[in-house]
C-alpha positions, 0 to 999 in steps of 0.5 A: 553154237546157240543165242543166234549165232551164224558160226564160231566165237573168236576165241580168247587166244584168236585160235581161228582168227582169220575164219572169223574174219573170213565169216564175219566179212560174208555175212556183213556183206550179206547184212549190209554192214560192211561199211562200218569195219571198212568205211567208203571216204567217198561216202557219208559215214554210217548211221549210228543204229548201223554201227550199233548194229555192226558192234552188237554183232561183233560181240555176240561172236567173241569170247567173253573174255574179248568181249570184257577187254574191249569194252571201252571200244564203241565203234566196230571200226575200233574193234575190227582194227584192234583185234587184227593188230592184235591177231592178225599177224598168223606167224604170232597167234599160230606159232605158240601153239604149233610149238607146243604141239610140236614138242609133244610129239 
């Protein structure tokens, strides 16, 4: 790990998605940015600066292969929620690989 960062990238294949999650929810808590991937309705929107704040994190801890394919995302909502649609199911991101695994036993 280098250039600041708290813990692992997410990796292109989201090999460890769900701690990924798990560690970017503790340290937005500890941040102060958890409003930005899970906005309160009964409150007023985040600023702008905190938004970028929360994006700028988000991509300085995903592959840069992520970082390129949702590029076109500008709001970390956006990007929390495309990339649990698309890692957060645990049986499809984990199974190809325990497959493999698998038959190489």
């Amino acid at each position: 790990m280098d250039r600041g960062i708290e813990f692992d990238v997410l990796d292109a294949h989201g090999t460890e998605y769900h701690r990924w999650v798990s560690d970017i929810e503790q340290t937005f808590i500890a941040k102060d940015l958890t409003e930005t991937i899970f906005p309160d309705p009964t409150k007023e929107p985040p600023h702008k600066r905190t938004k970028s704040q929360a994006l700028m994190f988000l991509c300085k801890h995903i592959d840069p292969t992520l970082r390129r394919q949702y590029q076109s995302k500008h709001d970390p909502k956006d990007q929390w929620d495309a990339l649990a649609e698309r890692f957060g199911n645990i049986h499809s991101t984990l199974l190809p690989d325990v497959i493999a695994r698998w038959d190489e036993i």
